[in-house]
N, C-alpha and C positions, 0 to 999 in steps of 0.2 A: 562539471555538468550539473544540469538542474535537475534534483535529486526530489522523487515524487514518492510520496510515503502509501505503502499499500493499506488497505484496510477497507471497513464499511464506515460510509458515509452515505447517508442518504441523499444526498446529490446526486448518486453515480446514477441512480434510475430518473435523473433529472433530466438528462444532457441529449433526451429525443425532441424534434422539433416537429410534437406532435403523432400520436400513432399511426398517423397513415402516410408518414415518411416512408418513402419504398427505398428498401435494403434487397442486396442483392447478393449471393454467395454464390460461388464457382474454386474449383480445386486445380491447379494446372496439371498436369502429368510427371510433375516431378515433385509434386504433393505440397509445393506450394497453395496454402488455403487466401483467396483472394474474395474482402468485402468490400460493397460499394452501397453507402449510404448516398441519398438523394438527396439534399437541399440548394434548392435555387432563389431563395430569397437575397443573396446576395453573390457575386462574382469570385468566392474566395476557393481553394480547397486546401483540406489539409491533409498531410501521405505520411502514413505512420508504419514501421514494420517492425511485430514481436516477436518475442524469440522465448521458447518454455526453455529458457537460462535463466535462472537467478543464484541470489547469493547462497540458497536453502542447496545447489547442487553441487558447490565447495566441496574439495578434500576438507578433513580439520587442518593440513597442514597447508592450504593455500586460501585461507580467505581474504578476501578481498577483491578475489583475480575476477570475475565478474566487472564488476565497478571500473578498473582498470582496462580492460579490455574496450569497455565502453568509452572509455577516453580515449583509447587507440583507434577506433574507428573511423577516428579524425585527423586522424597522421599519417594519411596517404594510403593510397592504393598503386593497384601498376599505372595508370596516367594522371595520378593525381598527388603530389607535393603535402607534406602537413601542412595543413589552414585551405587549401586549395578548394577544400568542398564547403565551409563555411563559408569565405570567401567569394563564392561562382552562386551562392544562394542568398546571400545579399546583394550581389551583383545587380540579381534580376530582381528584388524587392522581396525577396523572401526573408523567413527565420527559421533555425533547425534549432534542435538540443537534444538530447535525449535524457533518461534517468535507468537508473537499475533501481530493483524491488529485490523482497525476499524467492518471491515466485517466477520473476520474466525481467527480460529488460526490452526495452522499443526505444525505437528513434522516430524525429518527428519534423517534417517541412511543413511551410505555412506558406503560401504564393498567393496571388492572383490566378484565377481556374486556370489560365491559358498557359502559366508555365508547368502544368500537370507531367507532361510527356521530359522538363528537366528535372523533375524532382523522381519519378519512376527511374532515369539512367543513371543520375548518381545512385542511387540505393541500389540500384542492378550492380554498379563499381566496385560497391566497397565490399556489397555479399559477395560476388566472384573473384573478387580478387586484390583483398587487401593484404597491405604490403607494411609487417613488423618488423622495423628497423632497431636495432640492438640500441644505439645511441638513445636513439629518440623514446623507445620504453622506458631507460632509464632516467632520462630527463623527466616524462611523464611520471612515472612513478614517484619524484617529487613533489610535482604539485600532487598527488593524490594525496601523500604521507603530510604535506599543508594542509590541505584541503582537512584531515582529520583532525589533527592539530585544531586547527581553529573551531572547528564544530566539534569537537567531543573533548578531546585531552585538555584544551582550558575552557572548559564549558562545567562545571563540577555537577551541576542538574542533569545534560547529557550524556555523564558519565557516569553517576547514579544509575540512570535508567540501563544504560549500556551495562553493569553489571546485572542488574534486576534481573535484565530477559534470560539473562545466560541460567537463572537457578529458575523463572518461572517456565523456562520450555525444556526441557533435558532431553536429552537423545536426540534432536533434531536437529535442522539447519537453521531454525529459526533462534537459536541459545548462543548465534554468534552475529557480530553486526554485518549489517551490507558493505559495510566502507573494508570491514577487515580487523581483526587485531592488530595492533602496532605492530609488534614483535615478527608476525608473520608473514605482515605485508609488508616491510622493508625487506623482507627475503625472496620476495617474486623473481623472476627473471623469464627473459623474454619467449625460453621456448614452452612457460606454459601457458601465456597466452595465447602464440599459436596452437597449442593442443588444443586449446579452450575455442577456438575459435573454427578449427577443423571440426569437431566434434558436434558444437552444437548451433553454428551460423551456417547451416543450410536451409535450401529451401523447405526440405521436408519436415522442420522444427521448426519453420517460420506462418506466421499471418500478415498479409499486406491489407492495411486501410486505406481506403480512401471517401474521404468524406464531402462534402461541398459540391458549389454547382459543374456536378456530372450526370453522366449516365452511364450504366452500363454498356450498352452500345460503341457510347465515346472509349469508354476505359477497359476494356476487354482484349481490343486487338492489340494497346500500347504494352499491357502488362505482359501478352504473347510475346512482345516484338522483346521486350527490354530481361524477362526474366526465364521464356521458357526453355534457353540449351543450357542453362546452368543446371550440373549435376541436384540430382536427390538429396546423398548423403544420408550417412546410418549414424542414429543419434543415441547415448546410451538411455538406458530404463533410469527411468525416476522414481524413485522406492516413496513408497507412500511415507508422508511426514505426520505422525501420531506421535499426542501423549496418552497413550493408552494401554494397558491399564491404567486407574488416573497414579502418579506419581507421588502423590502421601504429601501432606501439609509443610513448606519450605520457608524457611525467614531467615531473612538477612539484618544484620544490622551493619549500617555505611554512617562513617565519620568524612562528612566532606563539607568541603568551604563553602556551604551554598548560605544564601541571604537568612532563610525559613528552613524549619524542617518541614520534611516531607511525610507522605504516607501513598506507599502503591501499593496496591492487593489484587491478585490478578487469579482467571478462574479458567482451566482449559477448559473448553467449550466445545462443543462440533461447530466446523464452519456449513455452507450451504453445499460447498462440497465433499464433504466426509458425515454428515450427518445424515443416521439411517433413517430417522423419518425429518424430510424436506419441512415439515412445518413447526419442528423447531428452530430453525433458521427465524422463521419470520415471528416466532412468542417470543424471545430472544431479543430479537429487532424494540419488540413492543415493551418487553423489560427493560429495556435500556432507559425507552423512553420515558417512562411511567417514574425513573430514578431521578433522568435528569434531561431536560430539554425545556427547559425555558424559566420564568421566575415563580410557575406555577407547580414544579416539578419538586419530587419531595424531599431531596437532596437539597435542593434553594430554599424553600421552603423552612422543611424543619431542622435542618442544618446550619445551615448561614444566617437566617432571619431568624428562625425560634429560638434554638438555645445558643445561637450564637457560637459554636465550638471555633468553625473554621473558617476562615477569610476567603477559601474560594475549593470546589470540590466537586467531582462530576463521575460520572458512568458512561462508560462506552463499552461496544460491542463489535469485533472483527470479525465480519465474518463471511466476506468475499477473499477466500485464499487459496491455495491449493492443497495446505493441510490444513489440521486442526483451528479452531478461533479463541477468540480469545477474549473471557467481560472484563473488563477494568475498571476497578475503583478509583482514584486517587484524591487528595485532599491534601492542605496546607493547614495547618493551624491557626487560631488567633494566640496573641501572647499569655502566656500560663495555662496553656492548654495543652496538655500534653499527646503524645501518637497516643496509646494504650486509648485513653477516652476517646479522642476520633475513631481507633478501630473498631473500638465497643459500640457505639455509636453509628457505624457504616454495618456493624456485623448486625446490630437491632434493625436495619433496614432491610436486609436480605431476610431473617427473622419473620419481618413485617407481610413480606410478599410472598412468604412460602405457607404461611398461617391465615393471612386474611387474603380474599380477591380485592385486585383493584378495582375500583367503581366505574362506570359506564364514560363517566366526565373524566375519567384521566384518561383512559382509551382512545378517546373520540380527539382531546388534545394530541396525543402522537401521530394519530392520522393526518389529522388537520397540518400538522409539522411538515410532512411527505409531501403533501398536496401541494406546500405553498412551495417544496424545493421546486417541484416539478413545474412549477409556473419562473420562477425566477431562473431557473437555468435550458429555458428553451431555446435562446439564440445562439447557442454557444456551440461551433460546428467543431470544435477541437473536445468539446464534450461528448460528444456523441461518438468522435472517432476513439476517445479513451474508454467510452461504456463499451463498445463493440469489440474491441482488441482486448480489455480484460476477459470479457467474457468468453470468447472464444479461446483465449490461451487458457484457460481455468479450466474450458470443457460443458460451460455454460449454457443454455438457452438464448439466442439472440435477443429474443422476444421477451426476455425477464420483468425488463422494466416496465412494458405493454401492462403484465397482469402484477406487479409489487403490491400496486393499494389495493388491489381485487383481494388479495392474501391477506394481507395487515388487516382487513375489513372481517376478515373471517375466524381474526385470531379471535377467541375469547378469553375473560379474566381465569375460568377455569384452567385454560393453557398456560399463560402466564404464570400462574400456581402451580403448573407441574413442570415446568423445565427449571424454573427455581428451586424447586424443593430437589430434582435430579440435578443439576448439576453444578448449584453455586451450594457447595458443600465441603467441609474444610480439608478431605482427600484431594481435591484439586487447585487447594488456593495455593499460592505464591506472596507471601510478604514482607516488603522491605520497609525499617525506618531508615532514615535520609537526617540525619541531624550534623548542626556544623559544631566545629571543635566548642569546648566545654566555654574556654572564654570569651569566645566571639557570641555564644549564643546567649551567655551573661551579657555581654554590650547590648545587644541587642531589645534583650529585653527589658535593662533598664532603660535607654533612648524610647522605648514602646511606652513607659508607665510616666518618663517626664512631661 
């Protein structure tokens, strides 16, 4: 399945086509929450439904089972054969897939507007009544255990990182991957998918999207017809996901086959939703960008072009989640340049923003960044259905995206100086070097100096 990486990207407050796109929300009585976004600029819809599941609500001894599950969704129900729903959705010109996150997982059809009322029955199908077949889990559980394999286990950078998160987030669900640990995900078996899937694929832990040329009016009586005698369901508590108090300064050092060495340094953070005052969310936002977004950023800048350390290096900021976020360093080196001076060097820039305000002309560049997402991701009617489904399953404001630049507009450089000075601070960092074995990175660097 196609696997969509959670996080903040300023895109996400892109994907409106326009603020006076009229949304519409309604709850069914069996606490199904149902949104319907309006655009009729073109014939399409797209039917998305999430689920507050993700990998972060794993026992430690079943991770993965999320991911999987998500692949079973697709292996029959009671009138539906595995492939049978793929299959009937390309029939009619459609496309589905779905992904899991650390926070939720959704599924998602893409039609022509008029097959609206097939894509509502199947997703009525498989939430009422799909059907896990002993064989066929195991079969899947295969390609899952491939599927890792090839993305992480010979990926030696992706598995880097995959050790990293595990010492920069502790105590949470996020210090384990979505896909699963090997060890524990060839140990699944089928009835705790079904537990997984009694527990938290009901309607009353779900949101249905629907986006594209509809209406309410149109889409109202279908979602009655298709979803309203499916039971409620009682879903368990989702224990808040905090690194807090901050957990004390962590380093790792990994010897792996990768090309370059590496450098991650990472800062727990409050995300928009665990953070007690909302408008470090958005200083935050504006740190990141002041680090690095563009060639004028000072990460590019006095990094990569001035002194030349590192061959490629950037900052980002997570902070659309359902716990804690997360700032991020990371950097590659040039040849004879070792991590110790990149970090010294990346730690002078936090330094920099906590001691001096940034000027009015980096500010006004971050802004201008948002602006231009917000123009370049206006026709994108599967955008719009993913800005609404995250948000709602997170607990969000619909309307976030409406006021983003209103906020970012109001940060000022004094704030920017005070969420840096609070919270990228070496109580909450996390850092790993990434170097590859001793003789490969002697090859390396002589090929670098011939």
């Amino acid at each position: 399945m196609k696997k969509w990486i959670a996080g903040l990207c300023l895109a996400l407050w892109a994907g409106v086509a326009g603020a006076s796109a009229p949304t519409h929300s309604f709850t069914l009585d069996n606490g199904m929450k149902v949104i319907v976004r309006e655009d009729h600029r073109a014939p399409v819809v797209t039917v998305m439904v999430w689920f507050k599941a993700g990998s972060i609500d794993e026992a430690p001894f079943e991770t993965g089972l999320a991911h999987v599950l998500e692949h079973m969704m697709f292996k029959g129900t009671e009138h539906l054969g595995p492939g049978d729903f793929s299959r009937l959705v390309a029939r009619y010109g459609g496309s589905d897939n779905a992904f899991t996150s650390y926070d939720y997982t959704a599924y998602y059809q893409q039609y022509e507007a008029s097959r609206l009322p097939l894509a509502l029955e199947l997703e009525a199908e498989r939430l009422g009544s799909l059907q896990i077949d002993d064989e066929e889990f195991h079969r899947e559980l295969q390609v899952v255990l491939e599927e890792r394999r090839m993305r992480t286990d010979d990926n030696p950078n992706a598995l880097a990182w995959e050790k990293f998160q595990a010492i920069a987030r502790p105590g949470t669900g996020y210090a384990h991957p979505v896909i699963g640990w090997r060890s524990l995900l060839a140990q699944l078996q089928p009835e705790q998918a079904r537990s997984w899937y009694q527990r938290f694929y009901v309607p009353g832990n779900a949101t249905l999207v629907i986006a594209g040329d509809v209406s309410r009016e149109q889409v109202e009586p279908l979602v009655e017809r298709f979803f309203s005698d499916l039971p409620a369901g009682e879903t368990p508590p989702r224990p808040e996901q905090s690194v807090r108090p901050a957990a004390g300064e962590r380093r790792l050092a990994l010897t792996m086959p990768v090309k370059v060495p590496a450098l991650y340094m990472l800062y727990n953070v409050p995300s928009l939703v665990t953070a007690d005052n909302k408008q470090d969310f958005y200083a935050l936002t504006m740190l990141a960008g002041v680090l690095d977004g563009g060639m004028s950023a000072r990460i590019e800048t006095d990094l990569v072009r001035g002194q030349k350390l590192v061959a490629g290096a950037g900052a980002s900021y997570s902070g659309i989640q359902r716990g804690d976020g997360t700032f991020t360093l990371s950097a590659a080196p040039n040849p004879e340049v070792s991590l110790e001076e990149v970090e010294a060097a990346l730690r002078e820039q936090i330094v920099r923003l906590q001691t001096t305000l940034p000027d009015e002309s980096e500010m006004a560049r971050v802004r201008a960044g948002v602006l231009a997402g917000q123009v370049y991701e206006k026709d994108s009617v599967m955008g719009q259905a993913m800005e609404l489904g995250t948000l709602s399953t997170l607990g969000l404001n619909l309307d976030l995206s409406e006021t983003f630049a209103d906020e970012l507009a109001r940060v000022t450089p004094e704030e920017v100086q005070r969420v840096a000075r609070e919270w990228l601070v070496p109580e909450r960092l996390a850092v790993a070097y990434v170097t590859p074995p001793a003789e490969q990175q002697q090859r390396s660097t002589l090929e670098a100096t011939q």
